[in-house]
C-alpha positions, 0 to 999 in steps of 0.5 A: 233136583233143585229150583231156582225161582224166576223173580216176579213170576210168582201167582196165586190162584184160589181153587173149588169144586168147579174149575177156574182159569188163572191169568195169563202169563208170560212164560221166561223159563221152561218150568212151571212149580205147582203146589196144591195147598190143602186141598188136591187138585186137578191142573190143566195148561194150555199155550193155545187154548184160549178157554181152558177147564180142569176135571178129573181127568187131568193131571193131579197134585196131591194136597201139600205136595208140588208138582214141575210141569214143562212149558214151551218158553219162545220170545223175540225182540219187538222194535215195531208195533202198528195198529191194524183192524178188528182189534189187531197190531202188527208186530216187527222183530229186527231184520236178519231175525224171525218169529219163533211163533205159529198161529194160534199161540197165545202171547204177551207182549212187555213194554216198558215204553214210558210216556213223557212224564216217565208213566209207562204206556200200558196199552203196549203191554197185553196179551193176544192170539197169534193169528199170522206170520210173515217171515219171507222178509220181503222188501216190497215195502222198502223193509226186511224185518218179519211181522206177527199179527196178533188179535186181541179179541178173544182176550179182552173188550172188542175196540181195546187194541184199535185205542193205542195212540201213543207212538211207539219208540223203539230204543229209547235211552235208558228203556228196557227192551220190549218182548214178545213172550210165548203165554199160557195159562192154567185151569184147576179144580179141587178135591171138593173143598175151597183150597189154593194153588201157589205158582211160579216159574223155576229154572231146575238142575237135575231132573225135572 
């Protein structure tokens, strides 16, 4: 079997007796490579869960061996994005499309929508809960594209999302596409003694 790494997924996460949470990432390939540095640990990963904890019960890693564990990997194409209530945006993907997403996944959105002196516009770039979908494409409003909504709530400072007020600009000339990326992130624990996970996502050949 081999491994093709996926450039810039690459992190690492310090582990303990106690269970610690990574970030949360955005998942581009179906495959996430886990080596357990000195000491074994104990790994956990959820795509839903927005507090996730590792214990003795869960998957194990010996120390200075790597494990491949399996992700489900969904993105789409954003060309809209609109600011809601209660810390939540509106998502709209371009007609003839859907939202490969259900309710309840955790998802992070990447921008490289850049302001006027070329900095990029952060506030479209985070992570949220997928709390409703509308696929029907309806043309009530004069529009056949589908909408997300995400919330924000769970992952950051209440009012974080309500703040954007950058316009969005979709297909700005020589702009990279912004995408919604299914998210997850992992819990871990050690054998007892203070030791590390290093973690990235890795296109395999053969068996995974």
């Amino acid at each position: 079997m081999a491994h093709s790494p996926i450039v810039g997924t690459g992190i690492s996460m310090a582990t303990a007796a106690a269970s610690g949470m990574s970030t949360t990432f955005a998942i581009k390939t179906p495959y996430l490579r886990i080596t357990a540095r000195s000491e074994g640990a104990h790994v956990s990963f959820s795509q839903t869960a927005t507090s996730v904890t590792a214990d003795e019960g869960s998957y194990y890693i010996p120390a200075g061996t790597s494990a491949t564990l399996s992700m489900s990997r969904y993105s789409q194409k954003i060309i809209g994005i609109t600011t809601t209530v209660n810390d939540s945006v509106v998502l709209t993907c371009p007609e003839g499309m859907t939202m490969p997403f259900n309710v309840g996944n955790i998802v992070k959105l990447d921008s490289s929508q850049q302001s006027s002196n070329g900095d990029l516009v952060n506030e479209y770039n985070f992570v949220g809960l997928v709390t409703g979908i509308d696929n029907s494409a309806s043309t009530y409003d004069g529009t056949f594209q589908t909408k997300l909504t995400v919330s924000q709530n769970p992952f950051s400072t209440p009012g974080s999302l309500v703040g954007i007020a950058t316009p969005f600009v979709n297909n700005r000339a020589g702009r990279l596409d912004t995408v919604l990326y299914s998210a997850g992130r992992l819990a871990a624990r050690s054998d007892g003694g203070a030791s590390g996970l290093n973690i990235i996502q890795v296109q395999t050949t053969g068996e995974a």
